[in-house]
C-alpha positions as CSV (number, residue, x, y, z in Angstrom):
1,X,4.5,30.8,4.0
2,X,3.6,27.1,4.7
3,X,6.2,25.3,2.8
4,X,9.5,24.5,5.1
5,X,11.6,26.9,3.9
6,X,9.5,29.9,3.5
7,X,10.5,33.5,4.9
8,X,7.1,33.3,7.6
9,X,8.7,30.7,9.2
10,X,12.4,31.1,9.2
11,X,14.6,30.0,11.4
12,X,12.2,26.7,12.3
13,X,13.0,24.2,15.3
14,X,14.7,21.6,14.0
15,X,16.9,18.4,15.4
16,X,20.3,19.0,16.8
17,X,23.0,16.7,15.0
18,X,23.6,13.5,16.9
19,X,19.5,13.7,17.9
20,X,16.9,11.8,17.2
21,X,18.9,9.3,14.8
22,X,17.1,6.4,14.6
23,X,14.0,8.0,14.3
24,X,15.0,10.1,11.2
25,X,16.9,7.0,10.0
26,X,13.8,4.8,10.4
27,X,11.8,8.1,8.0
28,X,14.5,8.4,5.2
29,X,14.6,4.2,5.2
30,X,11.0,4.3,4.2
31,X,11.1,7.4,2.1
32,X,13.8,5.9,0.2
33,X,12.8,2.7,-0.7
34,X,9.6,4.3,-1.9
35,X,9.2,2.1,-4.7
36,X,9.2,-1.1,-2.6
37,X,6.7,0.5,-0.2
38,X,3.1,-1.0,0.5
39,X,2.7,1.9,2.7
40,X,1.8,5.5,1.1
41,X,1.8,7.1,4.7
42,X,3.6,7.7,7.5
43,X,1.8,9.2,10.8
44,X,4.2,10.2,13.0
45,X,2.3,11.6,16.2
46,X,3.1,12.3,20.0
47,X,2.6,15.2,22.3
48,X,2.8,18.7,22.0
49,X,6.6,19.2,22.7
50,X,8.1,15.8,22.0
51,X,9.6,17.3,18.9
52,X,7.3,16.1,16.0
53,X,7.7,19.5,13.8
54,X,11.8,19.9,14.5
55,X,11.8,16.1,13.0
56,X,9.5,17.1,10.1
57,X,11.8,20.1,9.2
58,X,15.1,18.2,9.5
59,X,13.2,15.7,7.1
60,X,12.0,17.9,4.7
61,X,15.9,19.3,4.6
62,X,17.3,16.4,3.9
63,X,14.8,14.9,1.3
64,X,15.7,18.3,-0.5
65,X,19.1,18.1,-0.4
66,X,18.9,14.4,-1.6
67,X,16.0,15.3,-4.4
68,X,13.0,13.4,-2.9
69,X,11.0,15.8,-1.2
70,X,8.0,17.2,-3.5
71,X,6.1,19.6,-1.4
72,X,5.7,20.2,2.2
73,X,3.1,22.2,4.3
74,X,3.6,23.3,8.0
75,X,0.4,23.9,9.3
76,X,-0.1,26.6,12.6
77,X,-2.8,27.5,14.7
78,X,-1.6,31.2,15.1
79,X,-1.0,31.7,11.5
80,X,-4.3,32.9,9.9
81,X,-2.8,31.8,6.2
82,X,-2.0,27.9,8.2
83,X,-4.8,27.2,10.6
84,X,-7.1,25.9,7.8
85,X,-6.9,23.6,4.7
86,X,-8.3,26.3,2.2
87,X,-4.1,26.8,0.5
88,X,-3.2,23.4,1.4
89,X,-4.0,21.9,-2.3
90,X,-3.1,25.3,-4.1
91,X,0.3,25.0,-2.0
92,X,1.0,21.5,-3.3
93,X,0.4,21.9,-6.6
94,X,2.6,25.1,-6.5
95,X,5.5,22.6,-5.3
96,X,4.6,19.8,-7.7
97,X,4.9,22.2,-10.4
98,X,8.8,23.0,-9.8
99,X,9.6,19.4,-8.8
100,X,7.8,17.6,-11.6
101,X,7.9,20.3,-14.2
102,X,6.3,17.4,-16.9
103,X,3.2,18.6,-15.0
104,X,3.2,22.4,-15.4
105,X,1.4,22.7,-18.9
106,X,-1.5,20.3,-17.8
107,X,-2.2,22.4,-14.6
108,X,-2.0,25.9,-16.3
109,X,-4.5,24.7,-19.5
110,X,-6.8,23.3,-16.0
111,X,-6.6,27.0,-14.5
112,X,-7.2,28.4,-17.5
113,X,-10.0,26.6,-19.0
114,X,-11.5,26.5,-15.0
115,X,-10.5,30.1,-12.7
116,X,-12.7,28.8,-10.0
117,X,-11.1,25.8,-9.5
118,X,-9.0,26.8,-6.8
119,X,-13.1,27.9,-5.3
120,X,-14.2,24.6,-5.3
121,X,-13.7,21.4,-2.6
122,X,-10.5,20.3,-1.7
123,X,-10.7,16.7,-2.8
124,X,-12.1,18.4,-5.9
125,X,-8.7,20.2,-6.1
126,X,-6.2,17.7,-6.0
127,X,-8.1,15.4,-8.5
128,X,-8.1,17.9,-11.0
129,X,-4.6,19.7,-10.2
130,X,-2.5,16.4,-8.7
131,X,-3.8,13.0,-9.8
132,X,-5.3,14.1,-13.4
133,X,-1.7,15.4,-14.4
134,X,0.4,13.6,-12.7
135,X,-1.2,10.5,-14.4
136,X,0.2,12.1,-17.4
137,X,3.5,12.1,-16.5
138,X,4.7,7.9,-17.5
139,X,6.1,5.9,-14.6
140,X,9.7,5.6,-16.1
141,X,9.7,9.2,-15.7
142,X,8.3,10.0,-12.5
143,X,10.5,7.1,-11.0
144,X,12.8,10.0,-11.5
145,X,11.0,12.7,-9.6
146,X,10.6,13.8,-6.1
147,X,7.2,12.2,-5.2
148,X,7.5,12.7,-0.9
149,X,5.1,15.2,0.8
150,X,5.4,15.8,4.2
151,X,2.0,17.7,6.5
152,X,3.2,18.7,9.6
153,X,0.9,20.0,12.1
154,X,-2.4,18.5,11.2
155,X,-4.0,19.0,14.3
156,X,-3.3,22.5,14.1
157,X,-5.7,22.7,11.1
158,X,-9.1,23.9,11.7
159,X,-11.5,21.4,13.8
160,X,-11.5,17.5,13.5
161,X,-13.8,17.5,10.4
162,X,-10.9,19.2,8.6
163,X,-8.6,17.3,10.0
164,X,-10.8,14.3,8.7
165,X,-11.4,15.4,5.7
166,X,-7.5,16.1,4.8
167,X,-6.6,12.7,5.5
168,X,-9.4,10.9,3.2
169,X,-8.9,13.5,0.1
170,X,-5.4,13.0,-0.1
171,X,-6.0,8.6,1.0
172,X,-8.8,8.4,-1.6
173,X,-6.9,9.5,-5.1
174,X,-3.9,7.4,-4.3
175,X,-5.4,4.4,-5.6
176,X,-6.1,6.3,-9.2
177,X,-2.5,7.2,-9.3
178,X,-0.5,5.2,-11.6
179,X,3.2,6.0,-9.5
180,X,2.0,6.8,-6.0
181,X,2.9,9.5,-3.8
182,X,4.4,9.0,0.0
183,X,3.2,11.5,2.6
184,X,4.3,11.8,6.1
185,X,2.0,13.2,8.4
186,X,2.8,15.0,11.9
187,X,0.5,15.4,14.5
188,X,-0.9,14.7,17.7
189,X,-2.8,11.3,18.4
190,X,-6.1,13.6,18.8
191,X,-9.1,10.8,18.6
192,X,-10.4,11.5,15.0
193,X,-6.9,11.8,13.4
194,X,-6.7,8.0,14.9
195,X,-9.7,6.8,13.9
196,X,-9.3,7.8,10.6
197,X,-6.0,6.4,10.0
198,X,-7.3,3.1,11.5
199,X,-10.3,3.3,9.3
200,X,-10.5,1.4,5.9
201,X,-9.4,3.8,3.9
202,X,-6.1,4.4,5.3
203,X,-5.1,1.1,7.6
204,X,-4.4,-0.9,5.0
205,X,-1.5,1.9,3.5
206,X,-0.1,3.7,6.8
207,X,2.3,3.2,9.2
208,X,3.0,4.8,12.6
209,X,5.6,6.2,14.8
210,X,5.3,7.0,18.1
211,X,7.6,9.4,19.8
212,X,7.9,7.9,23.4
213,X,9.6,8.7,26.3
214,X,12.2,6.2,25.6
215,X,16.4,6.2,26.7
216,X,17.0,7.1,23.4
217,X,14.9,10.2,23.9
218,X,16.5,11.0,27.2
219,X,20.1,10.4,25.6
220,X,19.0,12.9,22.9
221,X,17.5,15.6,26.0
222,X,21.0,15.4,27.4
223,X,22.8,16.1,24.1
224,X,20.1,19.4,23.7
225,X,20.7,20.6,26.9
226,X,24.9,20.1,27.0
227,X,24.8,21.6,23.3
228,X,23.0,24.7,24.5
229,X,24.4,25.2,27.9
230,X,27.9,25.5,26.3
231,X,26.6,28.0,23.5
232,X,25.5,29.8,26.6
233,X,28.9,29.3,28.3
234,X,30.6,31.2,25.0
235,X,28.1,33.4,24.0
236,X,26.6,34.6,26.9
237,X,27.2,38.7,27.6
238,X,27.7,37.4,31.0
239,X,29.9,34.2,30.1
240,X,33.0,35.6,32.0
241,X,31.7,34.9,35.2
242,X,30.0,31.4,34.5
243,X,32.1,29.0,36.7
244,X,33.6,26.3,34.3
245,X,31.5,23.3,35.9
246,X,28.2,24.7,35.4
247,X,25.9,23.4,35.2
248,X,26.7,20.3,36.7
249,X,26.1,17.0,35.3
250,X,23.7,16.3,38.1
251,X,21.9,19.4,37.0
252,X,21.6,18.1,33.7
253,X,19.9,14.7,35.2
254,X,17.5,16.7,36.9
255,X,16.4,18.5,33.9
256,X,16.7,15.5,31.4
257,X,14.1,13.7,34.2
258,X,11.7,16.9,34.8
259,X,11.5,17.0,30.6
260,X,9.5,13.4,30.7
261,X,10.8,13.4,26.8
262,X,9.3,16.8,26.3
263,X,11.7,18.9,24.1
264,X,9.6,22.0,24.5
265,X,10.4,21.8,28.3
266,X,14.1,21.9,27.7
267,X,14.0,24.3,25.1
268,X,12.0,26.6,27.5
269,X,15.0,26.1,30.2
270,X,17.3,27.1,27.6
271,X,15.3,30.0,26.6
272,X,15.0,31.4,30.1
């Protein structure tokens, strides 16, 4: 139920068309000249409610539609099966499998030679199940095969010694792998997830994105809120007596300003 289209979490926030452009444009630019990259990761982290998981899913849908997204995982702190890493490896590998199929018979002899695998650590997990048969695979193939993973929700994931430890088993392997995988990674700036991405092992390969409070944010806030006010206006049980100039575009200001580049406030507004 982690991956972005499962049934657990159907119907997931995502961006409105004609939001968050250059922020998603900015993603796919890196994701798609993946083989010029230097970078392997991508943090993108703000607050809770500036939107990180709505951009992650409207990613992860177009990376599928286009044939570059390999697995994804949504992590969530009220989903028991979400809120740790113990299914984040099995969950990859599960992905890999249908995306780079060159992989499948090298896992399944691994599972079957080994039934506790999927028992043992993590990092232990993805050398045997990712980076062992993916460096099967040749490069003029894989060049051909979806190789983006995209972790939203880290800080959702257990306590900052998981969070920690997510980061280094999937940073430390990426040197042993002969065609590299990307990974964008959501979350908020909690202190370890910083320090950790500013530590040696991942500074030197990782980029970041910060979603500010910016005009472009507010211009997007507007958008949200118009969109949604005139669903209201034709859907609403009530809509017959809405007067035509609500709400007003002062109204609109007011809200766009009490947001502070929070879409969870607006989305709340809309809501109630």
């Amino acid at each position: 139920g982690a991956i972005h289209d499962s049934a657990e979490r159907y119907d997931p926030p995502k961006c409105l068309p004609r939001t968050r452009e250059a922020i998603l444009d900015k993603i796919m630019d890196w994701v798609e000249l993946r083989t010029e990259n230097k970078e392997l990761f991508l943090w993108l982290y703000g607050p809770a409610g500036a939107g990180k998981s709505a951009i992650a899913q409207t990613i992860a849908e177009m990376c599928e539609e286009r044939g570059l997204l390999a697995a994804s995982f949504f992590f969530s702190r009220t989903a028991a099966a979400r809120n740790n890493m113990s299914r984040l490896v099995s969950t990859i590998v599960y992905s890999l499998i249908r995306t780079i199929p060159e992989i499948r018979d090298h896992v399944l002899t691994h599972l079957g030679n080994d039934p506790q695998i999927l028992c043992r650590t993590p990092s232990s997990q993805m050398r045997i199940l990712v980076i062992d048969p993916l460096n099967t695979v040749s490069p003029a193939v894989l060049a051909h095969r979806p190789r983006f993973i995209i972790i939203d929700g880290l800080d959702e994931c257990g306590n900052s010694g998981s969070q920690r430890e997510i980061l280094k088993f999937l940073a430390c392997p990426s040197s042993r792998l002969n065609t590299p995988l990307l990974f964008l990674i959501a979350s908020r700036p909690e202190p370890d997830i910083r320090l950790t991405f500013n530590a040696d092992i991942l500074k030197s390969i990782s980029h970041s994105i910060c979603l500010p409070n910016s005009s472009e944010t507010s211009k997007d806030l507007r958008l949200f809120l118009q969109t949604k006010f005139h669903e209201i206006k034709l859907l609403h049980p009530m809509r017959s007596h809405i007067p035509p100039s609500w709400p007003s575009d002062d109204n609109i200001t007011t809200l766009v300003m009490r947001a502070s580049g929070q879409f969870i406030y607006a989305s709340t507004v809309i809501h109630y």
